[in-house]
Kinemage of the C-alpha trace (Angstrom):
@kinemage 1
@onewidth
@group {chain A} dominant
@subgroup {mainchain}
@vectorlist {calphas} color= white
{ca unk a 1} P -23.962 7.337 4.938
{ca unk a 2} L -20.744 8.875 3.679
{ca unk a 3} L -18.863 5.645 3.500
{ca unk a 4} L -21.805 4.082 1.455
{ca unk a 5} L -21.736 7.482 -0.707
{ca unk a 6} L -17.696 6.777 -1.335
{ca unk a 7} L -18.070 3.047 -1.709
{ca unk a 8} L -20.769 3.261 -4.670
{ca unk a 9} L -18.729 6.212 -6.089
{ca unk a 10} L -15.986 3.944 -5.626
{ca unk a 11} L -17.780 0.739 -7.743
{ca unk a 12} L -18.649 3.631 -10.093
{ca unk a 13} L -15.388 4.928 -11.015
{ca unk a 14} L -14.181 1.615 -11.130
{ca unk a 15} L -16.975 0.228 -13.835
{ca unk a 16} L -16.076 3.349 -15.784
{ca unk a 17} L -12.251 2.979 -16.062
{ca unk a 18} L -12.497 -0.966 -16.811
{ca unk a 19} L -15.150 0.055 -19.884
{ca unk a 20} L -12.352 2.699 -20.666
{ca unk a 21} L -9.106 0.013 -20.659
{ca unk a 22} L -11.248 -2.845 -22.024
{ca unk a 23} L -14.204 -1.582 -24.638
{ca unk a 24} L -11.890 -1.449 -27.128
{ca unk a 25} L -12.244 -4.481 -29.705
{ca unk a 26} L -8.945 -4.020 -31.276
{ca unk a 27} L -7.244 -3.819 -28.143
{ca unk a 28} L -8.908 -7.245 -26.639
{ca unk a 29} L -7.339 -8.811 -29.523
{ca unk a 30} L -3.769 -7.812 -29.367
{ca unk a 31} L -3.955 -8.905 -25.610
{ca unk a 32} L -5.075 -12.409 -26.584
{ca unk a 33} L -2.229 -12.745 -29.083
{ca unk a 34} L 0.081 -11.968 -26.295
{ca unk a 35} L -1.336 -13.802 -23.758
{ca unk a 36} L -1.145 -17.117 -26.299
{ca unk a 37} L 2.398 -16.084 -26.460
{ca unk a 38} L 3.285 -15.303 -22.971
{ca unk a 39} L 5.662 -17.042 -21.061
{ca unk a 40} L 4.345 -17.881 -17.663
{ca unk a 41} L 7.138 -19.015 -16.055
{ca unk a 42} L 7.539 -14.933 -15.115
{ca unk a 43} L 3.773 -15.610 -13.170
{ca unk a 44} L 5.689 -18.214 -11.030
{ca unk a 45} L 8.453 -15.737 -10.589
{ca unk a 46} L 6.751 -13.078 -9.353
{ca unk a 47} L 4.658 -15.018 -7.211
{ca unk a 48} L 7.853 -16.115 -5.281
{ca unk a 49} L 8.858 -12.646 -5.042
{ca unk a 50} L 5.405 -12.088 -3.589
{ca unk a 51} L 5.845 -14.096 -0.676
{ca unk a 52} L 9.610 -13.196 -0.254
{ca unk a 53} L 8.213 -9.518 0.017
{ca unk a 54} L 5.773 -10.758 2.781
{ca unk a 55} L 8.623 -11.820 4.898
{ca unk a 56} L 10.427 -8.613 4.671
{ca unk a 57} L 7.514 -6.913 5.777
{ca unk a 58} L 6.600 -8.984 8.456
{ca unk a 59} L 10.385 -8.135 9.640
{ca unk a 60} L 9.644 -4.326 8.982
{ca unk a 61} L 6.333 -4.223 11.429
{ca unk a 62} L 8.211 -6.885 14.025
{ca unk a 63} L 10.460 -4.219 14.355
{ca unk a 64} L 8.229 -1.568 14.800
{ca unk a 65} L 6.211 -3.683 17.111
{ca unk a 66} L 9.331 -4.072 18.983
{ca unk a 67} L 9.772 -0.789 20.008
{ca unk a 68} L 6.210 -0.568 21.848
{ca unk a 69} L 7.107 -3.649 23.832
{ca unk a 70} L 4.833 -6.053 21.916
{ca unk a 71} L 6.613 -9.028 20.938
{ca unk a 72} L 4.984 -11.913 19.217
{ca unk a 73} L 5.966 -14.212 17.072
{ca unk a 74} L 7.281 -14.803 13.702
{ca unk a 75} L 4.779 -16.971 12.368
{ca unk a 76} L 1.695 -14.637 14.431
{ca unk a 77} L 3.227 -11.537 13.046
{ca unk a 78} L 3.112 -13.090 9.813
{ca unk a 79} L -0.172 -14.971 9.702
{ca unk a 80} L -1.803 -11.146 11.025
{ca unk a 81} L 0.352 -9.548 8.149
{ca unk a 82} L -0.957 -12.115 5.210
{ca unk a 83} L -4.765 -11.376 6.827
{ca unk a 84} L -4.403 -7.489 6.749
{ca unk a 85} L -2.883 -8.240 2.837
{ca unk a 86} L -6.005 -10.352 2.074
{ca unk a 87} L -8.582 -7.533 3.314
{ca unk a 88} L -6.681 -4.543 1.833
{ca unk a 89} L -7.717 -6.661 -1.384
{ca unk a 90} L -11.248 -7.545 -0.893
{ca unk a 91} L -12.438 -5.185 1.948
{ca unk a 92} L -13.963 -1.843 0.521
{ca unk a 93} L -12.761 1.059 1.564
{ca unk a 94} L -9.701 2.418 1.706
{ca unk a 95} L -8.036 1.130 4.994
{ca unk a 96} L -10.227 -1.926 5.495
{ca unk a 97} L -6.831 -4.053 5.795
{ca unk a 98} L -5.443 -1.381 7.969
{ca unk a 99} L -8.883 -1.627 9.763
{ca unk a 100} L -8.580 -5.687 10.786
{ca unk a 101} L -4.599 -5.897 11.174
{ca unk a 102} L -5.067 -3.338 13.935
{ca unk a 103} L -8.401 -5.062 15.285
{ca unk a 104} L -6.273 -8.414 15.641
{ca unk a 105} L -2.738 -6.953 16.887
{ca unk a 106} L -5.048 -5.374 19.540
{ca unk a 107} L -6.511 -8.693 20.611
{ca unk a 108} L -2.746 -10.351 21.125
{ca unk a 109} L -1.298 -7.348 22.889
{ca unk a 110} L -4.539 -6.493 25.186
{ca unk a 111} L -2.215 -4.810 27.689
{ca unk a 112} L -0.890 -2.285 24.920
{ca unk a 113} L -3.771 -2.083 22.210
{ca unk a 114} L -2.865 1.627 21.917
{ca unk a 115} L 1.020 0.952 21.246
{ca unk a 116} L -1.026 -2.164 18.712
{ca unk a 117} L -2.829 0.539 17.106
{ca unk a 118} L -0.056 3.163 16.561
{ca unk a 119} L 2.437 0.198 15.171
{ca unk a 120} L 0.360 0.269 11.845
{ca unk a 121} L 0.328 3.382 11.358
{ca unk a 122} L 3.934 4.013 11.688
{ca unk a 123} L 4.427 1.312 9.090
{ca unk a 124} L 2.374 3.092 6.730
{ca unk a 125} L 4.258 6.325 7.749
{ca unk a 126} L 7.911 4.441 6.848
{ca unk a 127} L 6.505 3.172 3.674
{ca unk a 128} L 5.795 6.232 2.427
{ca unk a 129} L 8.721 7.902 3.642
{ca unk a 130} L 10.632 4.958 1.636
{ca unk a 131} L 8.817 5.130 -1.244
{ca unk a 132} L 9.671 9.069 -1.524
{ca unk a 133} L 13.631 8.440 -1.610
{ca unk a 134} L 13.159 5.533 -4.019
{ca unk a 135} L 11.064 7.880 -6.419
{ca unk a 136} L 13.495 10.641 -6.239
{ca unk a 137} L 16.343 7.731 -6.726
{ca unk a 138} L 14.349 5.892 -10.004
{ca unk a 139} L 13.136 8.895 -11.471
{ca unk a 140} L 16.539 10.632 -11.647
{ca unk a 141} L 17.225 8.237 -14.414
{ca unk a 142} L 13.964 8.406 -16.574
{ca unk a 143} L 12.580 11.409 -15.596
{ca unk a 144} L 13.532 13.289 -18.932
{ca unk a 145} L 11.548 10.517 -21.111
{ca unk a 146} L 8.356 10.675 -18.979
{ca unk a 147} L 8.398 14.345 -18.608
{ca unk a 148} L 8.332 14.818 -22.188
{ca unk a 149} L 5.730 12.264 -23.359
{ca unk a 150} L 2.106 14.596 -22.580
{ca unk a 151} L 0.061 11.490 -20.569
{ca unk a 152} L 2.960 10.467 -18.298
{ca unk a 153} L 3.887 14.277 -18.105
{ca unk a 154} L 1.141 15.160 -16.337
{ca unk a 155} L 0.745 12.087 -14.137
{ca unk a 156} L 5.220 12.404 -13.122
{ca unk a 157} L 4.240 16.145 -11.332
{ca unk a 158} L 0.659 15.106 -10.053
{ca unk a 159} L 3.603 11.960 -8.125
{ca unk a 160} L 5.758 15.112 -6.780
{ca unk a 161} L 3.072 17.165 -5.783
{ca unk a 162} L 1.402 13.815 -3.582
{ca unk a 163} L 4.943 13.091 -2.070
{ca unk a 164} L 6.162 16.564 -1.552
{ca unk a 165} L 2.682 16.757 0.343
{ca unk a 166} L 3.422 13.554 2.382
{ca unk a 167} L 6.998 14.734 2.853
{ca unk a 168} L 6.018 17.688 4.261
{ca unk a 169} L 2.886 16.526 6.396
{ca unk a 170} L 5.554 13.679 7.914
{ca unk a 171} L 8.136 15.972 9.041
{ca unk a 172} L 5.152 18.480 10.461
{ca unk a 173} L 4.065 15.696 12.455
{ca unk a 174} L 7.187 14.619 13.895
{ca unk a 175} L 7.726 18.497 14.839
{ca unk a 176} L 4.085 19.023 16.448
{ca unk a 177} L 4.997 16.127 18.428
{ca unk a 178} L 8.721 17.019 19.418
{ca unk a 179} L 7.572 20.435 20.271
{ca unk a 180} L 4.431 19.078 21.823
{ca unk a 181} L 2.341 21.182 19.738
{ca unk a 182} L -0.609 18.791 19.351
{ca unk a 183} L -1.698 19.130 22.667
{ca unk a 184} L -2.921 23.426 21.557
{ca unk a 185} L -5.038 21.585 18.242
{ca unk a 186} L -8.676 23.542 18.381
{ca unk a 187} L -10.726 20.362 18.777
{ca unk a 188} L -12.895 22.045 15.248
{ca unk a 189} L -9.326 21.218 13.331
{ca unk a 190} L -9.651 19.041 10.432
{ca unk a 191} L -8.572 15.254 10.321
{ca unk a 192} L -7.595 16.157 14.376
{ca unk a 193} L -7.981 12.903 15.449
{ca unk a 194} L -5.822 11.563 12.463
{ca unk a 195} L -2.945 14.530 13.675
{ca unk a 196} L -3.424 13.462 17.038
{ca unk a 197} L -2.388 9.410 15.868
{ca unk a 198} L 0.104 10.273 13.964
{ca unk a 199} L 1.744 12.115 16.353
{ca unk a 200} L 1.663 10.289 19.355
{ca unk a 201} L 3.174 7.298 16.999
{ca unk a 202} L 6.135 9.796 16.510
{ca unk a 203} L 6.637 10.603 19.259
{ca unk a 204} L 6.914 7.049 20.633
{ca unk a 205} L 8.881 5.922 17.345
{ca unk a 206} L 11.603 8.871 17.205
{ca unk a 207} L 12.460 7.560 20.660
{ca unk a 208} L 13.171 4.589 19.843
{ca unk a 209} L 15.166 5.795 16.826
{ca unk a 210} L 17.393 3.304 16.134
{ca unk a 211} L 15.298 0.187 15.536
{ca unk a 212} L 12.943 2.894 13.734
{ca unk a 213} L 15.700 3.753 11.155
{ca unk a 214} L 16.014 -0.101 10.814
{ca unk a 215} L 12.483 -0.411 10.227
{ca unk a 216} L 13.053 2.156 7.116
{ca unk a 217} L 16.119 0.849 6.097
{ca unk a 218} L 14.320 -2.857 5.247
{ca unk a 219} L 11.793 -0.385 3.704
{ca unk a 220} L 13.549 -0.457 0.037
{ca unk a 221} L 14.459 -3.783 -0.602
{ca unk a 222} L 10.621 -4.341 0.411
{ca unk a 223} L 9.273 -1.777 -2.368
{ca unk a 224} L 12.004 -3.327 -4.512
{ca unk a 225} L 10.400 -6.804 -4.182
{ca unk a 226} L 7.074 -5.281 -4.715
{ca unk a 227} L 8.262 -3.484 -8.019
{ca unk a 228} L 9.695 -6.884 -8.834
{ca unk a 229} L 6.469 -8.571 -9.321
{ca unk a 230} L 5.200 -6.373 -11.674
{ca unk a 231} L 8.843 -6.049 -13.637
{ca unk a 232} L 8.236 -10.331 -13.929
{ca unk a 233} L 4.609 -9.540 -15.031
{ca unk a 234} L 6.143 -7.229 -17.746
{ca unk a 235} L 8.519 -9.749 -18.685
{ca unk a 236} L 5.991 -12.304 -19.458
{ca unk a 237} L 4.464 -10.291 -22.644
{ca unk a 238} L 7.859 -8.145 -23.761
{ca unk a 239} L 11.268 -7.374 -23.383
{ca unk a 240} L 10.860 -3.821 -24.557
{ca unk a 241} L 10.635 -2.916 -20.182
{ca unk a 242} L 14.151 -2.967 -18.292
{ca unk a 243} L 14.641 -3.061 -14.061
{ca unk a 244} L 15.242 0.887 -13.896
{ca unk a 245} L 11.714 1.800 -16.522
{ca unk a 246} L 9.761 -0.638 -14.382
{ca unk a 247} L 11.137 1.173 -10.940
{ca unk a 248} L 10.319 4.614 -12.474
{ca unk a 249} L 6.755 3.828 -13.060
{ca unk a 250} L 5.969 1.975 -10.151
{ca unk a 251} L 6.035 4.826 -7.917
{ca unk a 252} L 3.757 6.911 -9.532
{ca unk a 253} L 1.161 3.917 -9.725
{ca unk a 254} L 1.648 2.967 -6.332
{ca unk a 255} L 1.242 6.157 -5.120
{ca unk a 256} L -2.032 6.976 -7.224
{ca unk a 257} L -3.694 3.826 -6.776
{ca unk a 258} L -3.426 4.241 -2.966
{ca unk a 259} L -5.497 7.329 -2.946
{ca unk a 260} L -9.633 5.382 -2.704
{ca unk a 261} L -10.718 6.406 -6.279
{ca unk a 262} L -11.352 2.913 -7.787
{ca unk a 263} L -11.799 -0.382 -5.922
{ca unk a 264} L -8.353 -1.836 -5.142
{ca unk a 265} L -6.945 0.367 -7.898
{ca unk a 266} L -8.470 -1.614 -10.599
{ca unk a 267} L -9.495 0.133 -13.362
{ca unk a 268} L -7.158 2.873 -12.570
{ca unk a 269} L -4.227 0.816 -12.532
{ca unk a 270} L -4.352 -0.075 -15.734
{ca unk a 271} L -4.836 3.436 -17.049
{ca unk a 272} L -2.033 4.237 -15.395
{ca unk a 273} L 0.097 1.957 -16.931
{ca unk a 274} L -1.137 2.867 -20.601
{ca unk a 275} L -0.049 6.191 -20.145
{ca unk a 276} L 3.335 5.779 -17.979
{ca unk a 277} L 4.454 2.916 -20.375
{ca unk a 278} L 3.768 4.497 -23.887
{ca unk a 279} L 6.927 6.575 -23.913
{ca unk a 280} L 9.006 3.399 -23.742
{ca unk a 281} L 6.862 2.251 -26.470
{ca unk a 282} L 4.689 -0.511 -25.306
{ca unk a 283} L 1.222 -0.328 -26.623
{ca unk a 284} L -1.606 -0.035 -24.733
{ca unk a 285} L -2.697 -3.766 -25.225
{ca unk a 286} L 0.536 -5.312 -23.551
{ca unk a 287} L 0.452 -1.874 -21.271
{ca unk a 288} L -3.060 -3.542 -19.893
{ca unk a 289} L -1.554 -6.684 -19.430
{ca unk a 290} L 1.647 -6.191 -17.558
{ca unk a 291} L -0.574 -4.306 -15.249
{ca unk a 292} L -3.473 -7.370 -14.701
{ca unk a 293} L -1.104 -9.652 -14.765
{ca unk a 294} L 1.117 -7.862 -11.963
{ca unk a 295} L -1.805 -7.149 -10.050
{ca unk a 296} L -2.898 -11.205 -10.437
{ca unk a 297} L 0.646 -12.056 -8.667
{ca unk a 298} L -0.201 -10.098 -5.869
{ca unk a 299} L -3.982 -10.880 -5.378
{ca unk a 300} L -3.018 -14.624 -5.982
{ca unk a 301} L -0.543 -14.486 -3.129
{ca unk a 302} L -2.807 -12.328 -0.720
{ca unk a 303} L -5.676 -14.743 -1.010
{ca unk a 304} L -3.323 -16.963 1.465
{ca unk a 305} L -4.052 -14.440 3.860
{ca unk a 306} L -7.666 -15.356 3.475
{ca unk a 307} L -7.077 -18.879 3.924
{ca unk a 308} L -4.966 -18.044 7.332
{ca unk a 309} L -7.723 -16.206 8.766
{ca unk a 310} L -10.360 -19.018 8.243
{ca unk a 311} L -7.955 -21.189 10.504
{ca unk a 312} L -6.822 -17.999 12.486
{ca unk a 313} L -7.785 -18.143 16.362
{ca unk a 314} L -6.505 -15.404 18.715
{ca unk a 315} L -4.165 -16.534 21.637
{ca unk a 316} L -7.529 -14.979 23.572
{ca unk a 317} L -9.543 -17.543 21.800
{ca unk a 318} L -11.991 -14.839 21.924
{ca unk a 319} L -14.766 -14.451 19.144
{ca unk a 320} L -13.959 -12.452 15.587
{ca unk a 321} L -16.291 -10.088 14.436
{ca unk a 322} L -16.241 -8.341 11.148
{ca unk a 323} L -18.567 -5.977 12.264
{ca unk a 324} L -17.126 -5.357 15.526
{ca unk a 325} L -14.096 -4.290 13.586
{ca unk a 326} L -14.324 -0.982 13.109
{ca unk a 327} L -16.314 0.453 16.033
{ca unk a 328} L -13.615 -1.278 18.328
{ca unk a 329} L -11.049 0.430 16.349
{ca unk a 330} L -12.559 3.650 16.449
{ca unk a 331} L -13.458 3.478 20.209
{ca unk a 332} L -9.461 3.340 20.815
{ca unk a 333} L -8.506 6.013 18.178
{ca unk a 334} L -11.089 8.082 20.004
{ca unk a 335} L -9.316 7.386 23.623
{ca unk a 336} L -6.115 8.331 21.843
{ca unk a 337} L -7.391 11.153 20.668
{ca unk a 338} L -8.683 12.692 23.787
{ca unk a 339} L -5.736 11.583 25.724
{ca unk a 340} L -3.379 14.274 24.237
């Protein structure tokens, strides 16, 4: 009932910020002038950064795979990748990628679903520890101009409030589980089970520290091809946006967009990028755009993934089930859980 609740609040919020962006008669028009005027060789540009960004973080999770023992290979790692990409698009919810990446490691490693499990997690973990150092690094150089323009004011300390939060609920967790504090967690304690996960992955990643430092290491050229594809998108409608403004922005959308408010973002994206964008003085129309557009480059290289999994067979040959999915997940998060 609850995840029905947040899906249609989800849809809701989502119909509501695209009538917001897009109601706007005036606005429609200046974005058809500039899309007549666009030059789409940037699409094809991006779009190759795309998949370049998909092989860097197919060699991010290898690595962390690596370090539980599960070693498959590149073109598996990558096919599973592209298929979690595709869902994180067009599943709702706010981890259904997450949700069948895990599902599918679990059926190629079925001697270590656990370690499977705790692999994707961890690489969200190193993301976001990445994507705080890159903030910090970015919006040292542009954080006077968005701090003094009142939309992307307010938005710049909501970003350092969310990663000061994730800063400090990373290095908790790594403490709980060095000091083995997990295991004296009332079992009433809120998100326990999601404590519980996160430490247990680490523990078993801060033991193997060195590939785990290589795993966040590959972590910034990844966000840096990711940023890319929307710099290209901004290229194709103005040349008002340099490497370092795109960069600075980026953060704060990713980081936004990533909490479930809006379906995939959309909607709120695109605010985002009206009000981050207006201090360097793009208007709201080409503001709209960039954003579309740079979301397009992505969602046009993720729908690969889709194709992959309707040719995708597990080296089980077992049967897929969508709907199997998530209870199979949850039935090994619970074991986790209670195994602390």
């Amino acid at each position: 009932m609850k995840k029905t609740l947040l899906t249609m609040l989800q849809l809701a919020v989502t119909i509501g910020l695209l009538w917001w962006v897009f109601h706007d008669p005036e606005r429609r028009r200046e974005m058809l002038g500039a899309v007549k005027l666009a030059d789409w060789r940037w699409l094809g540009a991006g779009v190759g950064v795309f998949f370049l960004c998909t092989i860097v973080a197919t060699a991010r999770w290898k690595i962390l795979l690596a370090v539980q023992n599960i070693h498959m290979t590149w073109l598996r790692t990558w096919q599973l990748f592209m298929i979690g990409m595709f869902f994180n698009l067009f599943m709702l919810g706010s981890t259904g990628g997450d949700v069948v990446k895990m599902f599918l490691t679990m059926r190629e490693a079925k001697d270590n679903k656990a370690a499977a499990l705790l692999s994707v997690f961890m690489d969200r973990v190193i993301g976001m520890l990445a994507l705080i150092f890159l903030s910090v690094a970015f919006l040292y150089f542009r954080y006077d101009l968005l701090n003094h323009a009142e939309g992307s004011s307010t938005l710049l300390n909501l970003l350092l409030w969310l990663l000061g939060a994730a800063l400090i609920t990373i290095l908790g967790m790594f403490a709980v589980s060095g000091l083995g504090w997990v295991h004296y967690l009332p079992q009433w304690t809120p998100l326990r089970g999601r404590i519980v996960e996160i430490s247990a992955a680490c523990h078993m990643y801060a033991k193997g520290w060195r590939l785990t430092i290589w795993a966040l290491l590959i972590s910034f050229p990844l966000f840096g091809m990711f940023f890319t594809t929307f710099y290209c998108a901004a290229r194709a409608f103005t040349d008002l946006l340099g490497v370092v403004d795109i960069f600075s922005v980026m953060p704060i959308v990713a980081v936004i967009t990533a909490i479930p408010i809006s379906v995939s973002g959309i909607g709120l994206r695109e605010s985002l990028f009206v009000s981050l964008l207006a201090p360097f003085g793009v208007g709201a129309a080409i503001a709209t755009l960039i954003s579309v557009t740079g979301f397009l480059i992505n969602t046009l290289g993720s729908l690969a993934g889709g194709i992959i999994f309707l040719f995708y067979r597990s080296s089980s040959h077992e049967s897929i089930n969508l709907r199997d999915m998530r209870e199979e997940v949850d039935q090994l998060e619970d074991q986790i859980e209670h195994s602390e």
